[in-house]
BALOBA-1460 file (C-alpha; in Angstrom, 3 decimals):
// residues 347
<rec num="1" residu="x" x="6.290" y="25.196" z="5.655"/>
<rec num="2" residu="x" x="7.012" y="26.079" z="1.736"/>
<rec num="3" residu="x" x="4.604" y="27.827" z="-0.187"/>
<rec num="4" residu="x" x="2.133" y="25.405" z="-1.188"/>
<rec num="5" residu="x" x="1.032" y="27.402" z="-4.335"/>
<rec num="6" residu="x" x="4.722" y="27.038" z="-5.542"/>
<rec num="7" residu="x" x="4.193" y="24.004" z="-5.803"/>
<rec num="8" residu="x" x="3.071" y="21.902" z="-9.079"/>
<rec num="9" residu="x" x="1.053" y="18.473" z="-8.550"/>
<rec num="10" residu="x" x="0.980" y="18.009" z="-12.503"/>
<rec num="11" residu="x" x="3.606" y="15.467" z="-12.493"/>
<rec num="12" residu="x" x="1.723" y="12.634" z="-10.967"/>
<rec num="13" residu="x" x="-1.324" y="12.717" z="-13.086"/>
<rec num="14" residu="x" x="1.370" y="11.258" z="-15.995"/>
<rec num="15" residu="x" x="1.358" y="8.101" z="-17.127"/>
<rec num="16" residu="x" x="4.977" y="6.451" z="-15.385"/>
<rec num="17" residu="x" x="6.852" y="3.122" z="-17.437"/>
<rec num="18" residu="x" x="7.924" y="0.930" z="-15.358"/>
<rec num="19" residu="x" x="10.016" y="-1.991" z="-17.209"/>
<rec num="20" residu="x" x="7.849" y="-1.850" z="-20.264"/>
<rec num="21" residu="x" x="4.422" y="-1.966" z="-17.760"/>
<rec num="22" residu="x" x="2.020" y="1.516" z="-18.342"/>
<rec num="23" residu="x" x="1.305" y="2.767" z="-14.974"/>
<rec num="24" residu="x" x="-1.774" y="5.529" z="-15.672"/>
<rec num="25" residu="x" x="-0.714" y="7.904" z="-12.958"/>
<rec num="26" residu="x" x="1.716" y="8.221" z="-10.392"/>
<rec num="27" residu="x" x="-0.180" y="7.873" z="-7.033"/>
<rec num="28" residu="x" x="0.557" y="4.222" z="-6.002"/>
<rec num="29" residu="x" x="-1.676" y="2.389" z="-3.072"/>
<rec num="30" residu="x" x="1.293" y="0.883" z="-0.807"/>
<rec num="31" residu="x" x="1.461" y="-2.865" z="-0.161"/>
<rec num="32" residu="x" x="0.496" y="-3.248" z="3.886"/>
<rec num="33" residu="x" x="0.180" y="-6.795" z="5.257"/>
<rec num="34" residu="x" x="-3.300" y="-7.910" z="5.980"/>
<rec num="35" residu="x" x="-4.863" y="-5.010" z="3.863"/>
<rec num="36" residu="x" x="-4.279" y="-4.556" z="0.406"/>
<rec num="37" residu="x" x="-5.750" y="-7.739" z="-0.295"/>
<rec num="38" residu="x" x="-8.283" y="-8.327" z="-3.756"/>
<rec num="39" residu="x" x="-11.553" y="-6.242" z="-2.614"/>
<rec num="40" residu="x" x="-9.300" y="-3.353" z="-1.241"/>
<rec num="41" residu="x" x="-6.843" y="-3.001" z="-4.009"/>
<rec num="42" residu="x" x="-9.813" y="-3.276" z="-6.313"/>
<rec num="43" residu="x" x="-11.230" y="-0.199" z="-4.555"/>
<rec num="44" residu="x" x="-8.091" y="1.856" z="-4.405"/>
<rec num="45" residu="x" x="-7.848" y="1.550" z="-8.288"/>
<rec num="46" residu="x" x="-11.947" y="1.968" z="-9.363"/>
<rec num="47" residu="x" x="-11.115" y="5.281" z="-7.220"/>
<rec num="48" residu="x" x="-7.578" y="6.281" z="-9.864"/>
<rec num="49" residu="x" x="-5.010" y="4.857" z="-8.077"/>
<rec num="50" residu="x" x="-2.175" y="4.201" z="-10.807"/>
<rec num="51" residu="x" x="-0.780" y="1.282" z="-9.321"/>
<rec num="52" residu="x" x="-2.015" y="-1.265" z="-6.270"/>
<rec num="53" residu="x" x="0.544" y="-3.549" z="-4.522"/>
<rec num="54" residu="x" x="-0.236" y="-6.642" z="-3.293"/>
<rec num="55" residu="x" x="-0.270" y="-7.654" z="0.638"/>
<rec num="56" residu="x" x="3.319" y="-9.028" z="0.873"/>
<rec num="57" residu="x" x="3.480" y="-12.481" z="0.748"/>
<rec num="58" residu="x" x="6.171" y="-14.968" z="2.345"/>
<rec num="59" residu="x" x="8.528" y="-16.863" z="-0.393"/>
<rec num="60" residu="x" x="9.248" y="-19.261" z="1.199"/>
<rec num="61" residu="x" x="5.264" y="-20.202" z="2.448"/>
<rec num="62" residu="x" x="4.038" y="-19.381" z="-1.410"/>
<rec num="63" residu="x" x="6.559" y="-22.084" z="-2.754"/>
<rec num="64" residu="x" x="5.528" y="-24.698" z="-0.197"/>
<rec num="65" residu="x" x="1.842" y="-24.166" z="-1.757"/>
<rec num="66" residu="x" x="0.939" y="-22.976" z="2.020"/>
<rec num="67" residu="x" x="-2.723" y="-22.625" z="2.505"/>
<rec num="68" residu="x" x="-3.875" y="-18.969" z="1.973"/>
<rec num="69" residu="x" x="-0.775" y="-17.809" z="-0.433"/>
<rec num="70" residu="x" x="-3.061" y="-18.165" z="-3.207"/>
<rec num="71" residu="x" x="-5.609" y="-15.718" z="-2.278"/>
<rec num="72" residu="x" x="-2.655" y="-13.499" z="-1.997"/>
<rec num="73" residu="x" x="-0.865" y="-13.510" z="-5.381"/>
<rec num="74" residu="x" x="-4.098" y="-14.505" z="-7.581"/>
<rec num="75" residu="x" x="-5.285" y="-12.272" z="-9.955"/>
<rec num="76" residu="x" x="-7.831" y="-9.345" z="-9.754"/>
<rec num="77" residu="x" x="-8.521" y="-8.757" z="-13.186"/>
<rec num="78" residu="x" x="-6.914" y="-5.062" z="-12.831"/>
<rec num="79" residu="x" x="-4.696" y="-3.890" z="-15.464"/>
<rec num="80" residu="x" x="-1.421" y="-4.333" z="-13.819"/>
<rec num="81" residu="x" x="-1.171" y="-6.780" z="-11.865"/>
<rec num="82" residu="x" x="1.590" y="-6.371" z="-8.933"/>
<rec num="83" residu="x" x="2.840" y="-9.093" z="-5.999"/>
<rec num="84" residu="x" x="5.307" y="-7.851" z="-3.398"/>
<rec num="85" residu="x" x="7.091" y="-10.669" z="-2.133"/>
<rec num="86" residu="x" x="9.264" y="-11.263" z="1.025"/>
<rec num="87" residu="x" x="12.161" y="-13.752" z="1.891"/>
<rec num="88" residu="x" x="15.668" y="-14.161" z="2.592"/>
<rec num="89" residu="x" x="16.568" y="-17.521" z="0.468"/>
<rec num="90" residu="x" x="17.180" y="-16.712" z="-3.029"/>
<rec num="91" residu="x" x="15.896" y="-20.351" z="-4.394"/>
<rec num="92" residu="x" x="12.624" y="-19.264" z="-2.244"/>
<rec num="93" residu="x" x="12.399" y="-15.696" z="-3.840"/>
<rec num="94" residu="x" x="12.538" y="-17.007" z="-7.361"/>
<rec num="95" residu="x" x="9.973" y="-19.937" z="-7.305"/>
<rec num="96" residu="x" x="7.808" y="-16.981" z="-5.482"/>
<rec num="97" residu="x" x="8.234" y="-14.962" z="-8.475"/>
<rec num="98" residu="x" x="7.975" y="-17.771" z="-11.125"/>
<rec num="99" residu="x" x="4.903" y="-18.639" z="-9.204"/>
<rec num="100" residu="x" x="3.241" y="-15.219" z="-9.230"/>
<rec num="101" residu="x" x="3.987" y="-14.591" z="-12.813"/>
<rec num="102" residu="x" x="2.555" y="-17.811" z="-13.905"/>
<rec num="103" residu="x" x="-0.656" y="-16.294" z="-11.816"/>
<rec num="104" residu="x" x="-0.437" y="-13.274" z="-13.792"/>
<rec num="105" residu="x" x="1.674" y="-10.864" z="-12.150"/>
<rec num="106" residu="x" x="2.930" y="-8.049" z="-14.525"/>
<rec num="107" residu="x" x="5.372" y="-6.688" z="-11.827"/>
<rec num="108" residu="x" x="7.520" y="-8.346" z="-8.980"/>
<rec num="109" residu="x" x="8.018" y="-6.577" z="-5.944"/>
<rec num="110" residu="x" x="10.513" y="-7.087" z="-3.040"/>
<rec num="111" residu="x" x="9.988" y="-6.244" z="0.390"/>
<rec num="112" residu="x" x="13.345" y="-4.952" z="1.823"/>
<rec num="113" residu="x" x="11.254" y="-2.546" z="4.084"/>
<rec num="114" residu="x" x="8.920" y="-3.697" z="6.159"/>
<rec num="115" residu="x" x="10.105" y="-3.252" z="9.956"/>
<rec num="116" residu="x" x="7.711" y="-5.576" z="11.773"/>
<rec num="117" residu="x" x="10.089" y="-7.876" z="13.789"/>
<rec num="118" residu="x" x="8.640" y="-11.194" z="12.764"/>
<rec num="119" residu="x" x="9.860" y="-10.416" z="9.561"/>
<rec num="120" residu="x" x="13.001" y="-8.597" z="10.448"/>
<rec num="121" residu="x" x="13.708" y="-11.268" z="13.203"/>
<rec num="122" residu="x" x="13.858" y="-13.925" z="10.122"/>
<rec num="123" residu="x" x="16.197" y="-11.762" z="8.431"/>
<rec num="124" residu="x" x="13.589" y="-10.545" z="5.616"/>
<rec num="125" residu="x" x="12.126" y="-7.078" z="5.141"/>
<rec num="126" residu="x" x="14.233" y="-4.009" z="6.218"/>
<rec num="127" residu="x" x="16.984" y="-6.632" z="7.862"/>
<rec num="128" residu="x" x="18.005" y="-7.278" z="4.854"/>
<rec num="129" residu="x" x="19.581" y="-3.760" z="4.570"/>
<rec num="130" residu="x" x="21.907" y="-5.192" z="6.845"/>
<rec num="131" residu="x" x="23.543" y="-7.361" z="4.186"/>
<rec num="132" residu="x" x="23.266" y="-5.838" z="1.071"/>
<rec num="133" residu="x" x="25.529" y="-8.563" z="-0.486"/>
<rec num="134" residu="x" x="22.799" y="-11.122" z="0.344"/>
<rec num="135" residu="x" x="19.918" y="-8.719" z="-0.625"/>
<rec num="136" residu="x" x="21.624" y="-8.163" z="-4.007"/>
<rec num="137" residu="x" x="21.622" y="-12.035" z="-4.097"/>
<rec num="138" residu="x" x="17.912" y="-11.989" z="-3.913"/>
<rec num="139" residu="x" x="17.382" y="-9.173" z="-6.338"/>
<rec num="140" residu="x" x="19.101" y="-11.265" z="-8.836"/>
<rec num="141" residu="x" x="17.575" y="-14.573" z="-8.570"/>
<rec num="142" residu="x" x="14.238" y="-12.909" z="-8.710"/>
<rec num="143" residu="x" x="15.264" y="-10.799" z="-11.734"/>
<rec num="144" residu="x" x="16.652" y="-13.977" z="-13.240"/>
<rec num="145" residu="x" x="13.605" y="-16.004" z="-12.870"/>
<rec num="146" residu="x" x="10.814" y="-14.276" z="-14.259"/>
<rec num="147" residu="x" x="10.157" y="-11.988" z="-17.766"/>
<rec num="148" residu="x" x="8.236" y="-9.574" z="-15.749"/>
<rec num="149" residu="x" x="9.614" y="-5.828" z="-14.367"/>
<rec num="150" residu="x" x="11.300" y="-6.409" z="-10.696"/>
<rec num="151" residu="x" x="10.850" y="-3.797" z="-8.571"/>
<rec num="152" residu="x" x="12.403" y="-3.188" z="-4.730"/>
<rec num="153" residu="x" x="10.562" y="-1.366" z="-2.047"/>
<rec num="154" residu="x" x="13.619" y="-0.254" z="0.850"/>
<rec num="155" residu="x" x="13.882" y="2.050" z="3.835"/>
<rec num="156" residu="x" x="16.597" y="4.677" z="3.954"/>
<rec num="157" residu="x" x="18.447" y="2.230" z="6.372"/>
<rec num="158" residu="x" x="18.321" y="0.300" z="9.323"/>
<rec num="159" residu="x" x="19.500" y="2.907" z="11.426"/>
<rec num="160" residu="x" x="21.137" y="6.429" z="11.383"/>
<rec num="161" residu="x" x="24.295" y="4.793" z="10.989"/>
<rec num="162" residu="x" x="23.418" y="3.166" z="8.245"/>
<rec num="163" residu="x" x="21.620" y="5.345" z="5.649"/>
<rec num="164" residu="x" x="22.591" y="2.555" z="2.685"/>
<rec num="165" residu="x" x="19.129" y="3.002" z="0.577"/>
<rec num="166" residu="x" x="21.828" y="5.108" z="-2.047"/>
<rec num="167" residu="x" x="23.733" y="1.824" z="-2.294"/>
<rec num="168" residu="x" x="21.311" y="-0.709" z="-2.655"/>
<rec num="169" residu="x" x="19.282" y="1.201" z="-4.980"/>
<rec num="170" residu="x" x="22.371" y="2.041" z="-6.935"/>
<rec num="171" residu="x" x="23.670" y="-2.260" z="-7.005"/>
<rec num="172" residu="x" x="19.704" y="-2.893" z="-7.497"/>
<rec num="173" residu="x" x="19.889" y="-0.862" z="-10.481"/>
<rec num="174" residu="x" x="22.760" y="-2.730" z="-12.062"/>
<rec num="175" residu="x" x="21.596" y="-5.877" z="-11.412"/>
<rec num="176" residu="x" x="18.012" y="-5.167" z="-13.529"/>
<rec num="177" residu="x" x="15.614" y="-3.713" z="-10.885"/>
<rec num="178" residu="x" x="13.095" y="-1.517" z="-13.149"/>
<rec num="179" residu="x" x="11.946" y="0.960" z="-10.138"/>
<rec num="180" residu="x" x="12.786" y="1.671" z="-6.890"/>
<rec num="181" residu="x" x="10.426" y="2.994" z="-3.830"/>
<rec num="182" residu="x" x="12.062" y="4.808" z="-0.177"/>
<rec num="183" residu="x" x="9.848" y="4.937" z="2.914"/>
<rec num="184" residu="x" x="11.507" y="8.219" z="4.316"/>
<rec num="185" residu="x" x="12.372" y="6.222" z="7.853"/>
<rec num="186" residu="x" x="14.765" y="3.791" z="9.134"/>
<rec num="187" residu="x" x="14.138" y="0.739" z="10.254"/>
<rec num="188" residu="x" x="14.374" y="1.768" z="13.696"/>
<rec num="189" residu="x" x="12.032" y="4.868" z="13.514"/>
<rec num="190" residu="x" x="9.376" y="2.065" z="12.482"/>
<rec num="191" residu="x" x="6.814" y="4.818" z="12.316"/>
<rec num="192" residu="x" x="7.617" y="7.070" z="14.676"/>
<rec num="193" residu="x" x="8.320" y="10.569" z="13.975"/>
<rec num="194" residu="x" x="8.333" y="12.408" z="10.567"/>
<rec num="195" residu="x" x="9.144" y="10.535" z="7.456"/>
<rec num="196" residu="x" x="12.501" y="12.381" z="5.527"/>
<rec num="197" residu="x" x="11.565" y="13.080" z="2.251"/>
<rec num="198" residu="x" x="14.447" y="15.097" z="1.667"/>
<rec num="199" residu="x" x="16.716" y="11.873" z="2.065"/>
<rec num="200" residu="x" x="14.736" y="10.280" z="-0.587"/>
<rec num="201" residu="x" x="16.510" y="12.771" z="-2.958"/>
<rec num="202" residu="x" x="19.435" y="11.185" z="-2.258"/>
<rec num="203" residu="x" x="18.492" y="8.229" z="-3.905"/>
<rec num="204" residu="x" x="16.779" y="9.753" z="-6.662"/>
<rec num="205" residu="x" x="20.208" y="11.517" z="-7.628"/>
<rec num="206" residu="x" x="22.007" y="7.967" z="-7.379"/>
<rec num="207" residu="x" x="19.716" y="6.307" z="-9.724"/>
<rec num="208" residu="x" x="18.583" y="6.494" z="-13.527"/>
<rec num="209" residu="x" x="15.155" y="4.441" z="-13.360"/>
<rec num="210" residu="x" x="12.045" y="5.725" z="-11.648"/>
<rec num="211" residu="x" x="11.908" y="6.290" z="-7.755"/>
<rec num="212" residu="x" x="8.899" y="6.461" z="-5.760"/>
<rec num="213" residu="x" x="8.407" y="8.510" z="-2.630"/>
<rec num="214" residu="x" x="6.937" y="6.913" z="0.412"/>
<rec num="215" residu="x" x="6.032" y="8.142" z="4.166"/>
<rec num="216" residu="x" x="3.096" y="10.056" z="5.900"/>
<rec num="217" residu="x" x="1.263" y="11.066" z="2.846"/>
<rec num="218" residu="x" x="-2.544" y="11.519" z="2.868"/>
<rec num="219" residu="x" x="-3.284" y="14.623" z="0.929"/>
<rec num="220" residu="x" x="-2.339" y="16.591" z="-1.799"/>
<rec num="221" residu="x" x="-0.272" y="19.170" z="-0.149"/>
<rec num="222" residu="x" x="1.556" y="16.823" z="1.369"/>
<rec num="223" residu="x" x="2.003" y="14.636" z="-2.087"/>
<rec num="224" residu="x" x="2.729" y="18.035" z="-3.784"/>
<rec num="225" residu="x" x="5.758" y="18.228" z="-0.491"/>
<rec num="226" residu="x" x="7.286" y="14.902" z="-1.065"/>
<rec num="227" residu="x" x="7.517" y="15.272" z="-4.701"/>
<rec num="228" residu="x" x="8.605" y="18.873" z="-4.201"/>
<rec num="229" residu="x" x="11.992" y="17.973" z="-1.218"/>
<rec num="230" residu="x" x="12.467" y="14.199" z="-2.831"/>
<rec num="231" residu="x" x="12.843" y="15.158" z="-6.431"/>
<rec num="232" residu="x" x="10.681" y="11.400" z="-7.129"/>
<rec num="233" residu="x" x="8.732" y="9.916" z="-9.856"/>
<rec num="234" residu="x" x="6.042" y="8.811" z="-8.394"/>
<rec num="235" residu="x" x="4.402" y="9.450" z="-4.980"/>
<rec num="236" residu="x" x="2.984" y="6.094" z="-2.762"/>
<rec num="237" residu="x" x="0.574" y="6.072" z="-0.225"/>
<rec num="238" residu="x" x="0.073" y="3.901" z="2.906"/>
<rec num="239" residu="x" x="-1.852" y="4.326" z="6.332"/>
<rec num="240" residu="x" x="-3.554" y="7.502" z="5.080"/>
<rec num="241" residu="x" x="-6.110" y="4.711" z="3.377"/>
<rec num="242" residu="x" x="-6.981" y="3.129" z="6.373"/>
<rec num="243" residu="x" x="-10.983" y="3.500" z="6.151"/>
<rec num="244" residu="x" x="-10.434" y="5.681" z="3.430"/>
<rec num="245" residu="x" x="-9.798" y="3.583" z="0.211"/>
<rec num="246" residu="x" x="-10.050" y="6.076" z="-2.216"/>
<rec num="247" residu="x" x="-7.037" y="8.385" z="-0.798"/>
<rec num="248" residu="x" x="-4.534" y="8.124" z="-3.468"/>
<rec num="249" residu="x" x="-7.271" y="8.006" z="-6.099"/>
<rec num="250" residu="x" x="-8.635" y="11.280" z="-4.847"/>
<rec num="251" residu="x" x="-4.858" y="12.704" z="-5.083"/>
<rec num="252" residu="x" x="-4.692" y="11.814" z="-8.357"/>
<rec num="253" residu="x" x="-8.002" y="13.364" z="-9.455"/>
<rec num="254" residu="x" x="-6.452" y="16.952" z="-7.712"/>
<rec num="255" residu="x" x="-3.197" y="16.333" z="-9.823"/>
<rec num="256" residu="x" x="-5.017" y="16.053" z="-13.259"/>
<rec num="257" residu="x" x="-7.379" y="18.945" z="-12.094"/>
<rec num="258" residu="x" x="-10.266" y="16.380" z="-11.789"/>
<rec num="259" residu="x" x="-12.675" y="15.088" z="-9.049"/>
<rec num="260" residu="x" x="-12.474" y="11.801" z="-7.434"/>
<rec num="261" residu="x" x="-14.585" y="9.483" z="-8.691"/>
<rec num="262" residu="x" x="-16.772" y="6.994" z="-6.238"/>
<rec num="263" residu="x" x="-16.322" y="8.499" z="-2.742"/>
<rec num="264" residu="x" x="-19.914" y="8.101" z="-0.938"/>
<rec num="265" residu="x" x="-21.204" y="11.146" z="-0.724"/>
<rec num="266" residu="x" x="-23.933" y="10.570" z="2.095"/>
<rec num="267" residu="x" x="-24.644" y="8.464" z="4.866"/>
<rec num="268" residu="x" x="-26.678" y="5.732" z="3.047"/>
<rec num="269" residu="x" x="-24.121" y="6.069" z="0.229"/>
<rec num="270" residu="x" x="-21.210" y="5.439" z="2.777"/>
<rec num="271" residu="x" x="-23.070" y="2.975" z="4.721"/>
<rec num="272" residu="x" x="-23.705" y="1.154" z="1.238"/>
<rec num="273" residu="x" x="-19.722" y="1.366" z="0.674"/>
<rec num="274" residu="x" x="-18.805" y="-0.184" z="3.625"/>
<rec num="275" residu="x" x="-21.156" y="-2.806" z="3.364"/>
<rec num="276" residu="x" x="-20.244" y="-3.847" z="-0.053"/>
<rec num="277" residu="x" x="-16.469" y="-3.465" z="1.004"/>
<rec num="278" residu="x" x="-17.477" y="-6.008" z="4.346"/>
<rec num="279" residu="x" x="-19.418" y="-8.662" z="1.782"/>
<rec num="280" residu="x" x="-16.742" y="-8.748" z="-0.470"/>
<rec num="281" residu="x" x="-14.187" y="-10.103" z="2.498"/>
<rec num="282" residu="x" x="-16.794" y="-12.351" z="3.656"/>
<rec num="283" residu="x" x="-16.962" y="-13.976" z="0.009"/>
<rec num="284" residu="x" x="-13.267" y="-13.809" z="-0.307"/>
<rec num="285" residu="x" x="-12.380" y="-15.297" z="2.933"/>
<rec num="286" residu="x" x="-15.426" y="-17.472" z="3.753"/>
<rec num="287" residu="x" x="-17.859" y="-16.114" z="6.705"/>
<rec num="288" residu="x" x="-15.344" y="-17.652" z="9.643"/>
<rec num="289" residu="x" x="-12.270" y="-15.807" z="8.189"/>
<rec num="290" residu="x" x="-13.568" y="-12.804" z="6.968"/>
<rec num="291" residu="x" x="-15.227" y="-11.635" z="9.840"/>
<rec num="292" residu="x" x="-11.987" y="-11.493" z="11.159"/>
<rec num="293" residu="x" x="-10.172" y="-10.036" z="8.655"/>
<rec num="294" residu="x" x="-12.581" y="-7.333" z="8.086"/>
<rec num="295" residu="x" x="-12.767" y="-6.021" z="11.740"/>
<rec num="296" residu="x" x="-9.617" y="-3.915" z="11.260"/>
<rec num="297" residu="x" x="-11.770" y="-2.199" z="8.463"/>
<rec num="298" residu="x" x="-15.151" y="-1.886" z="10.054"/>
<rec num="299" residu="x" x="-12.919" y="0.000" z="13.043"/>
<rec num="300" residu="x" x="-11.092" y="2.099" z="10.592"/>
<rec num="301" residu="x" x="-14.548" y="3.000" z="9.004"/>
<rec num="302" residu="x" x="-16.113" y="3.629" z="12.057"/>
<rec num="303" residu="x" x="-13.311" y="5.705" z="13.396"/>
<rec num="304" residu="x" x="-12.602" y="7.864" z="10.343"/>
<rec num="305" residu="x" x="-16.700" y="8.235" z="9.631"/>
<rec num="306" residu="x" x="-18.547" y="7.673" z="12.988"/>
<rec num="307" residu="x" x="-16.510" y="8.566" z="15.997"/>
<rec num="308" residu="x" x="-19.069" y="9.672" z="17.930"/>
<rec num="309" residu="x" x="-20.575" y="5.873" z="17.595"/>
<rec num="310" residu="x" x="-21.660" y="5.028" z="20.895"/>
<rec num="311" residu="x" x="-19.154" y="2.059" z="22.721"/>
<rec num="312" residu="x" x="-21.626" y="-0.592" z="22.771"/>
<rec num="313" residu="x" x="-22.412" y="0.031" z="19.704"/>
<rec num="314" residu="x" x="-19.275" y="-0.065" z="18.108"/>
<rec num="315" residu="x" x="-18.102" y="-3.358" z="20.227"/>
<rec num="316" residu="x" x="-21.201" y="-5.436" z="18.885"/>
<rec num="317" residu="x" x="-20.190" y="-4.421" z="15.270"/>
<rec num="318" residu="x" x="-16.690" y="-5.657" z="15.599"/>
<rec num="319" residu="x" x="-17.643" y="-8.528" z="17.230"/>
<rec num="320" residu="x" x="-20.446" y="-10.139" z="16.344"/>
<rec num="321" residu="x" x="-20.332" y="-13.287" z="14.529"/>
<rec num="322" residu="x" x="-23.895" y="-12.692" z="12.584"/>
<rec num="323" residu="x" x="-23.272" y="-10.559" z="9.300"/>
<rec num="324" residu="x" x="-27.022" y="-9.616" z="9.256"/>
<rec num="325" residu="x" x="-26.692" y="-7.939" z="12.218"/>
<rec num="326" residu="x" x="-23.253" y="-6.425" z="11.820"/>
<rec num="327" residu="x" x="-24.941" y="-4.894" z="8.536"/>
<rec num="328" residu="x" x="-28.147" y="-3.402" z="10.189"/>
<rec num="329" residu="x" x="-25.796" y="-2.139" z="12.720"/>
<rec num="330" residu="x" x="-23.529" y="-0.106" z="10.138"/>
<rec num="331" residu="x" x="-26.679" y="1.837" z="8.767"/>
<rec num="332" residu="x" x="-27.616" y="2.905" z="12.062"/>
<rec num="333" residu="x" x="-24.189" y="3.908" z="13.207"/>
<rec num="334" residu="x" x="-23.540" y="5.978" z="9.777"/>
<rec num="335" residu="x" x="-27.170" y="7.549" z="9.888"/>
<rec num="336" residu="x" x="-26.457" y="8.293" z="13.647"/>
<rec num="337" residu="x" x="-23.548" y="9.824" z="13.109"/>
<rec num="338" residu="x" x="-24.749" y="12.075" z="10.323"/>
<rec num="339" residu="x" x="-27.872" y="13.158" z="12.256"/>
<rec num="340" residu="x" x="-25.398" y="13.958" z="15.226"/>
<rec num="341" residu="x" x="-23.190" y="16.005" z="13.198"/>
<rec num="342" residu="x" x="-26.231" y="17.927" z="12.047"/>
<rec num="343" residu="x" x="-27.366" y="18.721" z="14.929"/>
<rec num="344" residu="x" x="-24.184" y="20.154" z="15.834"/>
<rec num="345" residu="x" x="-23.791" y="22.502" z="12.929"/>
<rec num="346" residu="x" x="-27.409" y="23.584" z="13.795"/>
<rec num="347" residu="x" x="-26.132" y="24.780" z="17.187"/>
């Protein structure tokens, strides 16, 4: 373990260019599939998040107009505005794009990273490290469609055999990517084990533009670590948000020597938060959708903030189809778990 006061945290409280888009800090919210949607990333960024990232979204379903893309791409009034996209047919990748940058997007992502095998099995995501003469034929037909900064989001490679994230970030480079991010795992570790931030410096040292560090960060030590054994420009931050939407906001605040804005504070405060976080997805999504779509965050919630909720309690919350009474459940299970730690720091 290095010496944590050794280290420096300054860094990421600078602003960061990214193709001619001013990011205000360098503690990114990570795209993740089914989570960074509108009320989350809005969240993540009231809390001082530099930069939110879309959920990805599927080409080839966004340029058929499929039902639900929209939601996806549209525009949350933030001041950068970023989509990730995913794909593996160039003519599919650049309507995407044209389409999200005639919705407003100020940066184009590409996933080249994400290990779930529905998307690897279609030869999208981190497959596409397989091939990098087909992913560099993606980068450029996105970069060739659209004004707007393109960006690529990679793991170090599909396998220990294959550490190729040097390679493509180098040929991503040339072809007119504008920043780069490394989850420190191959495809095959999905997320098992520790993430290797110290292989992330080796594609720092093979590129010029900005690369961002990625992989089992939730706190500022640990930012202050990856930015310490990568040698990156910018530090982003995934899981560690689950039920926690202010994480990388709250890193940020600790780099510039600030404190977090937002974070509830008390049990009505965070039962408040929660609440307003659960209405939002219900207007968003309708009542039928977002009740399902918000269950993943009332469990996160309730597992980060109430973990002593009793069982029955916590199953009628996540499944009850009556938002009045998944509401008046929240404020009980958030008061009882404050009264129940009390009571155990009074013994």
């Amino acid at each position: 373990m290095p010496d944590l006061s050794k280290l420096d945290l300054t860094k990421l409280a600078l602003p960061l260019d990214v193709g001619g888009a001013r990011i205000r800090n360098r503690l990114f919210l990570a795209p993740m599939s089914g989570i960074t949607d509108e009320p989350f990333r809005q969240r993540a960024y009231a809390h001082g998040a530099g930069l939110v990232v879309s959920e990805m979204v599927a080409s080839g379903e966004l340029a058929r107009g499929r039902a639900g893309c929209g939601l996806r791409i549209r525009h949350s009034g933030l001041p950068v505005h970023m989509v990730q996209l995913a794909g593996r047919e160039a003519a599919h990748m650049a309507e995407g794009a044209r389409i999200a940058a005639g919705e407003g997007a100020d940066i184009i992502d590409i996933n080249m990273g994400c290990p779930a095998k529905k998307v690897t099995g279609g030869y999208a995501g981190s497959a596409l490290m397989r091939d990098l003469d087909h992913a560099l034929s993606l980068i450029e037909a996105v970069v060739g469609a659209v004004e707007v900064p393109v960006t690529v989001k990679m793991r170090l490679g599909w396998d220990e055999g294959a550490l190729n994230a040097p390679l493509l970030a180098r040929r991503a480079e040339q072809a007119g990517v504008s920043m780069v991010t490394v989850h420190g795992r191959t495809r095959c570790q999905f997320y098992q084990g520790k993430a290797d931030w110290r292989a992330i410096a080796r594609i720092k040292q093979a590129v010029s533009i900005p690369v961002v560090a990625n992989g089992d960060v939730g706190s500022p030590a640990e930012a202050a670590m990856i930015l310490d054994q990568s040698g990156a420009d910018a530090v982003m931050v995934g899981r560690a948000h689950y039920g926690a939407p202010w994480t990388a906001g709250s890193i940020a605040a600790t780099a510039a020597g600030e404190t977090a804005s937002g974070i509830p504070a008390s049990p009505q405060a965070l039962a408040d938060y929660v609440i307003a976080h659960y209405e939002d997805m219900l207007a968003l999504y309708g009542i039928e959708s977002g009740l399902r779509q918000a269950r993943k965050h009332l469990g996160w919630y309730l597992d980060r903030h109430a973990a002593s909720a009793a069982s029955d309690q916590r199953k009628a919350i996540l499944t009850s189809f009556e938002p009045a009474q998944v509401i008046a459940r929240l404020r009980d299970v958030f008061q009882s778990a404050a009264e129940s730690a009390d009571l155990r720091s009074a013994a």
